[in-house]
DORO-689141 format. One record per residue (C-alpha): x, y, z; residue in one letter. Coordinates in pm, whole numbers, plus 50000, padded with zeros to 5 digits. Layout:
XYZA ...
//
This chain:
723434568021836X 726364584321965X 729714587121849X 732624597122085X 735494613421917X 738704612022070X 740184644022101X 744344642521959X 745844664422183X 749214673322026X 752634676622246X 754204710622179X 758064702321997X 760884720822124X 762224739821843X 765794726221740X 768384751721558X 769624729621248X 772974723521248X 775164734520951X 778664729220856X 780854754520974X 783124772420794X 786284762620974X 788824775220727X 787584808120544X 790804817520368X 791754786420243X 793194771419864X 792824738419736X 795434725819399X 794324699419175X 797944690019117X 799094676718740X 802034668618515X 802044703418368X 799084718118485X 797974730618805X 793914739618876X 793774764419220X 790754774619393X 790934798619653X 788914822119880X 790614857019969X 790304878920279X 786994892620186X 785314861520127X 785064859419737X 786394829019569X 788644825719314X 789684804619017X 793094804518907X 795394783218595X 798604777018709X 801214762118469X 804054735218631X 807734754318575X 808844765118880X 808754799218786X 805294796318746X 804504778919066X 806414805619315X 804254834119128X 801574810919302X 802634810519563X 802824847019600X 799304850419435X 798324827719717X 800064849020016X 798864882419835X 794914873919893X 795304862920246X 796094827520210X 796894805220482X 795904770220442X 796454750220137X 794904716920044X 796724688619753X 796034659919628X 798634631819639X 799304629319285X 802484608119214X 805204626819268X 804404660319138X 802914670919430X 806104674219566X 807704704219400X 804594729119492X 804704709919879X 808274723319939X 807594759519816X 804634759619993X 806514751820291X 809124775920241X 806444801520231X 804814791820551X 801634777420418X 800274750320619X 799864723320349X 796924691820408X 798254669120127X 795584645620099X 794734608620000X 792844604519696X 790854575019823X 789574595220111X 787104617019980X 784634612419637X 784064638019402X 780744651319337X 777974633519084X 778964653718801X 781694656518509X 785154650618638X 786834676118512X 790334697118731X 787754727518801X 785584704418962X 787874686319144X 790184724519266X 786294730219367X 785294703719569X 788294696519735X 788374737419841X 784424733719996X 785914705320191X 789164719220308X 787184752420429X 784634730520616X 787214709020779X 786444674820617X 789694664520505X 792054641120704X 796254650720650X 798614625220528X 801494625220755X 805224639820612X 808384638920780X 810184672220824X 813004678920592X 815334662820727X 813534625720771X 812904634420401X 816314637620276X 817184605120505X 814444585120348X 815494594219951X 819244581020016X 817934551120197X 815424544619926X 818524548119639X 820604522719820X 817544500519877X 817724505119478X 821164496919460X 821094465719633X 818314454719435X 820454457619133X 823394443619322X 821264408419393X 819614411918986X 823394414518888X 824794381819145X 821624362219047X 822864369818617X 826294356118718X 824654327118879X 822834316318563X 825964324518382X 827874298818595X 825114274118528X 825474278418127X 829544272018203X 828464240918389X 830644257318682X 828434240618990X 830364256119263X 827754276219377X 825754248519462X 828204239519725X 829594272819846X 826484287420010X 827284319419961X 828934332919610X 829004366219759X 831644354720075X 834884358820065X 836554327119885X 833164331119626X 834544364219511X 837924355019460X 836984324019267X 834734342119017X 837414371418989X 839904341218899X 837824327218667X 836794364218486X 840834371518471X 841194334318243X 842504309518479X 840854277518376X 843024252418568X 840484238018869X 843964232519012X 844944269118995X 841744280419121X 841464251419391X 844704270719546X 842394303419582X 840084287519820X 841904272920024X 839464278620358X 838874257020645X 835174272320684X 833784259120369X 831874228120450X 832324213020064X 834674186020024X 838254193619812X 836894165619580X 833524178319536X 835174216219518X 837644205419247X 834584185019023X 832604213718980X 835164234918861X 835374215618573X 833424234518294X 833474250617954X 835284281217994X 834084299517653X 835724333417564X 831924346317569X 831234335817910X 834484351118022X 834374381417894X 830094384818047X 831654375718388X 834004405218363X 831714425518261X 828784420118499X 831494418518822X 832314454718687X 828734461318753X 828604441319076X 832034465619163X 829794496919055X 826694488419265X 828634482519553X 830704517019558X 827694532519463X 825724514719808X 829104529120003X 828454567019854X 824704567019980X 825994554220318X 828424585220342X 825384605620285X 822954588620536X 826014593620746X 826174630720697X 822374632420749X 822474617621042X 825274639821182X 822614665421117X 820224653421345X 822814645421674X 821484669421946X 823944695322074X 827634694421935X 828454659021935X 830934641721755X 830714612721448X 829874575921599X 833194555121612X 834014537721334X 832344504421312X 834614476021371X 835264441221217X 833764427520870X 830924439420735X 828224417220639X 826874418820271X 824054444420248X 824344459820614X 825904494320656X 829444497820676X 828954530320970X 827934525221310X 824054526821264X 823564515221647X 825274541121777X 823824571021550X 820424559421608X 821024552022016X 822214590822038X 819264603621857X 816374587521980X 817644584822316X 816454552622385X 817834514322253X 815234504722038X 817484477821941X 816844460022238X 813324453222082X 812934416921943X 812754416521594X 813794450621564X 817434460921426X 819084492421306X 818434493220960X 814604483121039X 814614513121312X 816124537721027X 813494524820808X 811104533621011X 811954563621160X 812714581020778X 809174576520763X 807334586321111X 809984610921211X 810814616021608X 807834635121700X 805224612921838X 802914638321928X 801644640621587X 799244605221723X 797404611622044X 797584581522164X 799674544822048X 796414533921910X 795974564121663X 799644555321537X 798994519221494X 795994528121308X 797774549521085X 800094519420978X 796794497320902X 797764478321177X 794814481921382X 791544455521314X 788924475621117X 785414457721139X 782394463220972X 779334462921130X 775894466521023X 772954456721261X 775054457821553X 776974421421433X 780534422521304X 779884412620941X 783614410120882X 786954429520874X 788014454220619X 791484447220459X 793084481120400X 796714473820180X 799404504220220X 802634507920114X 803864523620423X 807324516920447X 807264515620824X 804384490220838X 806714470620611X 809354472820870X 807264463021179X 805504430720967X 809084418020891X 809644422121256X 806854404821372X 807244373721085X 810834368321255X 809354358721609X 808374323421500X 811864312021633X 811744336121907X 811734324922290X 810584358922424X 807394371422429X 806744382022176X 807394352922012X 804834333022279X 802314356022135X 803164350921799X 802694309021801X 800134308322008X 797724334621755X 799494314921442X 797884282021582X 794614298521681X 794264323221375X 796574311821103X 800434332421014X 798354362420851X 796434376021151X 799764364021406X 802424384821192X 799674418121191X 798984416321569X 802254411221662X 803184441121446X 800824464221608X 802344452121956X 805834462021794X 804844493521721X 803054502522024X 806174493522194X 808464516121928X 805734547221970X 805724543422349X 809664540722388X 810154576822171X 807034593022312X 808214587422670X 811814575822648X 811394543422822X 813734518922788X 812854486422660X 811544458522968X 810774429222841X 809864419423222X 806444438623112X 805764411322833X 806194382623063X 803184359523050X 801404354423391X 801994309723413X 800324313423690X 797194327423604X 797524308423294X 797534275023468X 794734285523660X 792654288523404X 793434258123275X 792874235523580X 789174257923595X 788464241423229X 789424205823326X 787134207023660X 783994219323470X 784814191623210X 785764165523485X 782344175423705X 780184168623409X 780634132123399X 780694131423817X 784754130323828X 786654148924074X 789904165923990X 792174160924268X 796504176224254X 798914158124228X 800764173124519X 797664161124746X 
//
């Protein structure tokens, strides 16, 4: 008996170098930001690494920041912690740091404890190795823009909290006069409720107020509902809420000055103010020439985009800023408003789509935009019924939205004026396609499409 053993002949490997993070950034600080406490980690220009206790006056925090620039400092990474990330951001900035402020939900802590050392720690291993994505801030001025828009966004909340009070305190007067005057807030609305908060009780006397050919409400219907019970109480809550009404309003008119001012700021060369703007001024729009201001500064129309007006644009733009080269490319901007389809996929199938919420303002902007083009007989507005119908409202109003913004990133990036010529839908091809369909489905049952024009 003989047994033949196979001889194994092994195949020499090729040794491989393993690959190792690289320290990208070797004098680098990360802050776990707090309330009243701030946790630093640092390396200095030798290499060793520090840990440092940092209390939250601002006293405190500019020693920091000279503690910081003192060891050889350059980088700094932050968490986005409410709002007190802020403070240390724009001393940092003054000092010429370049500042990563960072998104919580993008990186994990380690398995361990959570305690701030641990966090300073982890989040300085990943700033020096490069592993942490920056949020995106507006320079100084965009900032300043954005907090007076946001306080007269405020105000006008209050404003439309105060009218909607003064409507249920019409209802509990049995006054139903805002049930046929569509709008309480026009013109002949205000001086009715002004009439009424100064004690004239007459619906003959206050019929002789509103005296307008636009209202649509008969004088019978007008002078019925202005029968009610005029209580001292009611009266004297009227007055005292259209005070407030009166406050919110002036106060909406300072912020505008201010926005105004801003924008002044940010008109290239030595130009002048925008000319006034001219004729009534609807409720909640600004009372300056936005168009203008934001034609001059951008350089391009972008209110020539459907769905897009100015105080949308200024909305957006006191988020993203003017400088588009921050996003390589349209896509990497429309990504960064969670605009763009995310899928997940596991065993090379699309298992489904990831639903990432944000409260970007700008995103906000460019989904109102979108969710107006139901009515629209552009484009855009083609697009927008025709994915509606196929997809449902959700998945119309967020694809139309990226489109929007591709078109907004691509007009400041290259300042292109708006062609809506580009948009167009190809009929042509379109009906062509079509009359393919019908001759596959006419050939299966042995019919022959023929044209009518044959």
């Amino acid at each position: 008996m003989f047994t033949i053993k196979h001889k194994i002949m092994a195949k020499p490997v090729k040794e491989k170098q393993v690959k190792q993070l690289a320290l990208i950034r070797p004098h680098c600080a990360a802050i776990d930001v707090g309330s009243m406490l701030m946790m630093v980690a640092y390396s200095d220009a030798e290499g060793n690494q520090h840990l440092l206790e940092s209390g939250a006056y601002t006293t405190e925090l500019e020693q920091l920041t000279v503690t910081l620039k003192q060891a050889g400092v350059k980088e700094v990474a932050m968490e986005a912690t409410g709002v007190y990330w802020m403070v240390i951001y724009e001393l940092l900035e003054q000092h010429d740091f370049k500042v990563t402020l960072v998104n919580a939900r993008h990186f994990k802590n380690t398995e361990a404890q959570k305690t701030d050392v641990k966090d300073c720690e982890w989040l300085h291993q990943l700033h020096a190795h490069g592993l942490l994505r920056s949020s995106h801030i507006a320079g100084e001025a965009f900032r300043e823009l954005r907090s007076y828009i946001h306080e007269r966004n405020l105000l006008q909340q209050n404003k439309s909290d105060t009218l909607n009070r003064i409507h249920k305190l019409l209802t509990q007067m049995n006054i139903k006069v805002q049930h046929l005057i569509s709008d309480i807030e026009g013109v002949a609305g205000m001086k009715l409720l002004r009439a009424i908060a100064d004690g004239i009780k007459d619906p003959e006397a206050l019929m002789l107020l509103i005296k307008d050919s636009k209202l649509k409400a008969d004088e019978a219907s007008l002078h019925q509902s202005l029968n009610g019970l005029y209580k001292e109480q009611y009266i004297t809550i009227l007055n005292q809420t259209l005070k407030a009404y009166d406050f919110f309003m002036a106060q909406m008119k300072a912020y505008e000055t201010l926005i105004e001012q801003v924008l002044q700021k940010m008109l290239p060369g030595q130009q002048e103010a925008a000319t006034p703007k001219k004729g009534l001024v609807r409720k909640n729009q600004y009372s300056i020439n936005l168009k203008e201001y934001l034609q001059r500064i951008v350089g391009v129309d972008l209110t020539r985009v459907d769905g897009l007006n100015e105080i949308s644009i200024l909305e957006i733009i006191a988020v993203t800023g003017l400088d588009m080269n921050k996003w390589p490319t349209a896509e990497h901007f429309a990504s960064w408003l969670k605009l763009s389809p995310s899928p997940k996929i596991s065993g090379g199938k699309v298992i489904g789509y990831e639903r990432k919420p944000t409260r970007n303002k700008a995103t906000q902007m460019f989904r109102l935009a979108a969710q107006a083009m139901w009515q629209n007989k552009g484009a855009l507005g083609y697009l927008y019924r025709k994915l509606a119908a196929i997809k449902g409202a959700k998945k119309a109003i967020k694809a139309v939205a990226r489109k929007i913004a591709l078109i907004f990133y691509n007009m400041i990036k290259h300042q292109t004026e708006f062609n809506s010529d580009r948009l167009q839908i190809d009929t042509r091809r379109q009906t062509a396609k079509k009359i393919s369909i019908l001759q596959k489905e006419a050939a299966k049952y042995g019919y022959v499409l023929q044209s009518l024009n044959a």
